[in-house]
N, C-alpha and C positions, 0 to 999 in steps of 0.2 A: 454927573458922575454918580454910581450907584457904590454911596459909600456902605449904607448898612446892606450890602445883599453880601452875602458869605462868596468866598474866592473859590469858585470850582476846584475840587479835587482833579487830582491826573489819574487819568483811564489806566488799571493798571497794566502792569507790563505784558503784550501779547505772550502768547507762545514763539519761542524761538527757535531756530534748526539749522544746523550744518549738514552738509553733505562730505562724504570722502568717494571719488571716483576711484575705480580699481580697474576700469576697464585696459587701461594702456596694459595691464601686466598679463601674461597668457593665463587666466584662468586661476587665481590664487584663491580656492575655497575660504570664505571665513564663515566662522560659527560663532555669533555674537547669543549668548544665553546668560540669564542671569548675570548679565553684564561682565560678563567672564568671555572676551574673546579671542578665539583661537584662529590661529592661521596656517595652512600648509601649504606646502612650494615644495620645487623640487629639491633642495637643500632639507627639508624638513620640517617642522611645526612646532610652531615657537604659541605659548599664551600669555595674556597679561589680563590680571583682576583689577575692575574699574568700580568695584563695589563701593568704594569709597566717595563717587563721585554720584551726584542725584542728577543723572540724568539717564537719557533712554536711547539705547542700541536695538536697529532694526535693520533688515536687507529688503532691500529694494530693486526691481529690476532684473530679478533672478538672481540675484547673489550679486549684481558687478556694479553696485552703490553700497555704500553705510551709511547712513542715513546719526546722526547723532542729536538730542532731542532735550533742550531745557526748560521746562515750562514754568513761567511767571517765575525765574530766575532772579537771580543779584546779579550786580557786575563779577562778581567771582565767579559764578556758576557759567555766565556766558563767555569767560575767558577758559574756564575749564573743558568746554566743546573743543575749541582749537587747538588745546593739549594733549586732550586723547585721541583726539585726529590726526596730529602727529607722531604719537605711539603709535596708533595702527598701521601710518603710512612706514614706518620704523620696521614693525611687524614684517610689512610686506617687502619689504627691500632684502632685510634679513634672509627669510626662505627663498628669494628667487636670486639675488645674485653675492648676498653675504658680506660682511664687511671686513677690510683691512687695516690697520694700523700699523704703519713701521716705526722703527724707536731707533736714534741713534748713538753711539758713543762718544763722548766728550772728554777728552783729557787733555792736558798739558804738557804732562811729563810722566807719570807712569801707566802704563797702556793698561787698560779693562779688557778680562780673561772672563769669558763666559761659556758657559757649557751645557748643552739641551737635554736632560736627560726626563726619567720618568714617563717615554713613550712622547716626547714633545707637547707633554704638560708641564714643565717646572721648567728653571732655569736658575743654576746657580753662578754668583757673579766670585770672582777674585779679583784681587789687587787693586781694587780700588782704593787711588790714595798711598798704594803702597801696602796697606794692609793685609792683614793675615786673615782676617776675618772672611769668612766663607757667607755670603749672603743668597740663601735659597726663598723663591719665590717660587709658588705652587697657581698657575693659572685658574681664572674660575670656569664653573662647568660650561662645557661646550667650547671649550677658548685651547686653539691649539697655537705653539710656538715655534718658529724657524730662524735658522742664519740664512740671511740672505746670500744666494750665491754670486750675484753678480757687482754686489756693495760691500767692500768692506767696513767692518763695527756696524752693522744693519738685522734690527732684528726685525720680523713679519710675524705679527699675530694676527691670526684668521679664527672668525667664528661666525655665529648667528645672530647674535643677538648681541647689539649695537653696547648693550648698557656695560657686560658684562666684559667686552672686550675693549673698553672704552678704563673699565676697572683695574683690570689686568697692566693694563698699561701703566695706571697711575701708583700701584702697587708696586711695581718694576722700578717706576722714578722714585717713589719715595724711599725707597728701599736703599738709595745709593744719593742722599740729602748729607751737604757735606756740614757738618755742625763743628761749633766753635773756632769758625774759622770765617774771614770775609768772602762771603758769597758774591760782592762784586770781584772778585779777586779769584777765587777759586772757583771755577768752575764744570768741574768734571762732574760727569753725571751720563744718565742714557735718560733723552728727550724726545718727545715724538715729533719725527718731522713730516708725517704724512697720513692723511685719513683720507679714504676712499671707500670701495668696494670690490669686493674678490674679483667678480665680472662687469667688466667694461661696458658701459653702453657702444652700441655698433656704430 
């Protein structure tokens, strides 16, 4: 046994890399720069700033790979590849088929009065609880709001971008959080009972 020889050091961390395929979607430009990238679809084009993270965005293949790039990384850096490869995959879903969220109403005993106004950006709730209180919610940008016409107490928010319509949502439930009272008990509120996207896969 070679006790006095010193214990090799470990080779440090190669270079590492993810890829994101785009091929399946018809053509979705991205413009990855300055690690700012951009995507357009037929819905429109949405960006997300990745400055914050050290790693490297490049295209490959003609544009229909992303290629994402952490070199001699941590374990955080090389968990952050597969984060912003799902924003981007985010990105692209957004502009080619858009995303949905429905919210439903919950009551007991006095029924929730909602009303769409501001061009089906806002939404102001009554009666919740019985109350007088008039509770207006203002959608975030790009996030538009509907009654659904085939659901009763169903609402549809449609947008592009996943985070923002994901916000809106939560904004809408918090807004109608029943306080000083047992919440295993009371539960009236509007909750989302469906995520998806605008367009259907065939």
């Amino acid at each position: 046994m070679n006790w006095g020889r010193p214990k090799a050091s470990s080779p440090p961390t190669p270079p590492r890399a993810a890829a994101l395929l785009s091929s399946k979607h018809p053509n979705p430009p991205l413009y990855p720069a300055a690690k700012v990238v951009t995507v357009e679809g037929p819905r429109g084009k949405l960006t997300r700033n990745f400055k914050h993270l050290n790693l490297d965005f490049q295209l490959l293949e003609g544009g229909r790979k992303l290629q994402v790039d952490a070199w001699f990384g941590t374990r955080r850096t090389m968990a952050a590849i597969r984060t912003a490869i799902s924003h981007v995959q985010n990105l692209i879903t957004g502009v080619t088929k858009g995303y949905r969220y429905k919210m439903r109403f919950v009551y007991a005993h006095f029924p929730i009065n909602a009303s769409i106004t501001n061009s089906n950006t806002a939404i102001e709730i009554r009666n919740f609880l019985g109350e007088k209180k008039v509770r207006k919610v203002d959608m975030l940008e790009g996030v538009t709001i509907l009654r659904s016409e085939k659901v009763k107490d169903e609402l549809v928010l449609d947008g592009n971008d996943i985070e923002l319509v994901s916000r809106s949502a939560a904004l809408i439930n918090q807004k109608c959080h029943v306080k000083n009272k047992d919440i295993r008990k009371f539960l009236d509120g509007i909750y989302v009972s469906d995520k998806g996207t605008i367009t259907e896969d065939a």
